[in-house]
N, C-alpha and C positions, 0 to 999 in steps of 0.2 A: 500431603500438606493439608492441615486443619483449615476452615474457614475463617478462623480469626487470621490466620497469617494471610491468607490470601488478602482480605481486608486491610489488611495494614501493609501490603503490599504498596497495594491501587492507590491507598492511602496516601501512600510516601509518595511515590509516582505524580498527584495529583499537586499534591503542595510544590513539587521542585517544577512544575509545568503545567498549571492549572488550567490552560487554555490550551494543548497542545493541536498541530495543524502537518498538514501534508508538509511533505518540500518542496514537491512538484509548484510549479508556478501556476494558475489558471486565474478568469476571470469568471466563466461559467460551467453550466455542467457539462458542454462540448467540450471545451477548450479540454476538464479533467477527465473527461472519456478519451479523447484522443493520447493525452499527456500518457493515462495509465499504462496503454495501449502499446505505447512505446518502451514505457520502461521497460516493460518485461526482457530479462535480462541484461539490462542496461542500467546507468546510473540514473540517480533526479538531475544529478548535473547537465548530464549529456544531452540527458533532455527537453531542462530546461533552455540549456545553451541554442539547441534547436531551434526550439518554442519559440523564442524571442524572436528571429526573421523570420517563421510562417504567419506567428496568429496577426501580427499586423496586417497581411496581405490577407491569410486567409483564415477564419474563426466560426465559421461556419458553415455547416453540411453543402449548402448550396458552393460558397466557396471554394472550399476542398476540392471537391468534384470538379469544379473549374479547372483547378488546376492539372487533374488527370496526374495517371500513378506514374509516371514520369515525373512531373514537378515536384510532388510531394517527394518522389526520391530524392530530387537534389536537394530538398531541406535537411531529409534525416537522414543521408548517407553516413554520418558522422557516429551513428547509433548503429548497434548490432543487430541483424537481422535487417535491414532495412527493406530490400527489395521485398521479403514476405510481409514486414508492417504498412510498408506502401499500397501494398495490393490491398489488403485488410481495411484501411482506411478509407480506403476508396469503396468498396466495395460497401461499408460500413455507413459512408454517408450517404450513398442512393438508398442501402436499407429504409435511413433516415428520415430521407424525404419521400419517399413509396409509402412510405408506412404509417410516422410518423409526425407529418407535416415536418420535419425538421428537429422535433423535440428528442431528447435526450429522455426515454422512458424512465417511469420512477417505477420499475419492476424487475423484478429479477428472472424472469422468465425470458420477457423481452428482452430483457440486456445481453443475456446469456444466447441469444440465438444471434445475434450480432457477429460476424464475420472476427474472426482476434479479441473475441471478448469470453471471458473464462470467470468461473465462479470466482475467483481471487480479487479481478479487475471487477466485474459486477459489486462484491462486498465494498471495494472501495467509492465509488462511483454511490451505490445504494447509503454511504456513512457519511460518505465527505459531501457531497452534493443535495442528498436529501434528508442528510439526518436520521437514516435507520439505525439503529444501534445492532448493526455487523462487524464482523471482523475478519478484517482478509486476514490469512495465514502466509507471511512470505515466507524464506529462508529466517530473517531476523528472528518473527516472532516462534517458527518452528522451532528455533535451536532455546530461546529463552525460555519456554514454556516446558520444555524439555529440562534443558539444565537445571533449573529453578527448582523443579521438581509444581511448579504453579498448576500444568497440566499438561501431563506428560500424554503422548499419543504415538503409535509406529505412523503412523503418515500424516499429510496437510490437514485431511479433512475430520480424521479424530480431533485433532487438537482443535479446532475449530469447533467443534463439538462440545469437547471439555471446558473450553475456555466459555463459550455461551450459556453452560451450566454451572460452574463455579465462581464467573466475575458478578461480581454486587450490581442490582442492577443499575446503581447511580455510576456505575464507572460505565458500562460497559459502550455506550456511543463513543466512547474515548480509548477507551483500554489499548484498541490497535496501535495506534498513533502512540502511545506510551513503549508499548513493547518492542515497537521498530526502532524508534529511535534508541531505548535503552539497548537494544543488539546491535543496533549502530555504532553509536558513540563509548559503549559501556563494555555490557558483553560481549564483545565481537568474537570472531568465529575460533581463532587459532589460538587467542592468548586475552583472556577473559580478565576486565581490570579491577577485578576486587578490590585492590587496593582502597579504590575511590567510588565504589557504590552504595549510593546510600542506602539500596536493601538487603548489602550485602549479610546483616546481622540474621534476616528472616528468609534468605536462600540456603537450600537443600543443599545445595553444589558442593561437592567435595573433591580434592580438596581447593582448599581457597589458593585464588594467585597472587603472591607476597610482590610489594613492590618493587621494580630493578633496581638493582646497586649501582650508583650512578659511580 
C-alpha cells in the first residue's frame, strides 16, 4: 500500500471520528491501568460493568490493596481470568506505592515491569493517559492492519512496528483508537462488512464482502 492511500485512509477514519477514545470507562490514569489490566481477554463491557461497583469503593493503589486479592475477586469474578488479574492488581498496587508514591508512571519501562502489565496495556495507558503517540496492537488492529493490506506483519509486534513507520505523524496519537473500533464495529473478524465501510474504496482486501439478501 502506497502512502497516499495510507493517508487517505487515516484520513477518512478521522473525519467519521475526529476525536476517537477508549471504551473502557476511567476517570484517571489508575482507574485506565487497572481497567486495561482486566481486559485482556475480556470485553470493555465486562469490565466496565465491573468497574462501576469497585472504583467507587476503591480507585486507588492505596485502596485496592485495602481491599486484598480476595476483595478485588469478588468485583471481577464476572471477568475471565479473574483470580490471576486479582492477584496482579494487587500485587501491582504495592508496586505502586513502594515505588511510586502511588503514581501511575508515564514510562514504559516502568509500566512494563508492573506485575499483568505487558507492552500492549503499557501502549495503551502510555496513549490514552499521557498522550504518547503509541499503538497497542490488539486482535482488532492485528487483523485490520493485515487485511487492509495498511501494514501487514506475521506477528503483534511487527505490525506495531509497521504501523509507527507508515501512519502520518498527525494521525498517529489516534490511529489505534481508529483501527480497534473499525475491527470492532466494521471489519470484524469472520464476516468483514464492506458493504458499509467508508474505506472500503482504498482497502487491499479481496475479495469484498457483498451485502446479505435480506
Amino acid at each position: 500500500m502506497n502512502a497516499k492511500k495510507r493517508y487517505a485512509i487515516f484520513e477518512t477514519l478521522q473525519s467519521l471520528n475526529p476525536h476517537p477514545k477508549t471504551e473502557l470507562e476511567y476517570t484517571t490514569p489508575f482507574e485506565l491501568l487497572i481497567a486495561v489490566m482486566l481486559s485482556a481477554q475480556a470485553t470493555d463491557v465486562s469490565v466496565n460493568k465491573a468497574m462501576r461497583k469497585m472504583f467507587p469503593v476503591a480507585n486507588t493503589p492505596a485502596a485496592v490493596l485495602a481491599l486484598g486479592e480476595a476483595g478485588v475477586s469478588d468485583y471481577i469474578r464476572t471477568i475471565g481470568l479473574y483470580r490471576t488479574k486479582a492477584k496482579n492488581v494487587i500485587a501491582t498496587c504495592r508496586m505502586l506505592i513502594d515505588q511510586y508514591d502511588g503514581q501511575v508512571p508515564d514510562d514504559r519501562e516502568a509500566l512494563e515491569a508492573l506485575p499483568g502489565v505487558g507492552r500492549k496495556t503499557a501502549n495503551v495507558v502510555l496513549n490514552t493517559a499521557f498522550g504518547h503517540p503509541t499503538i497497542a496492537v490488539d486482535t482488532h488492529i492485528f487483523r485490520v492492519a493485515n487485511r487492509t493490506g495498511l501494514a501487514p506483519g506475521k506477528d503483534v509486534r511487527a505490525v506495531e512496528t509497521a504501523l509507527e513507520k507508515f501512519t502520518p505523524k498527525e494521525f498517529l496519537r489516534d490511529a489505534h483508537h481508529w483501527l480497534i473500533l473499525h475491527g470492532r464495529y466494521v471489519c470484524r473478524a469472520r464476516v468483514p462488512e464492506c458493504w458499509h465501510c467508508a474505506i472500503e474504496p482504498l482497502c487491499e482486501y479481496r475479495p469484498k464482502t457483498p451485502a446479505p439478501v435480506e
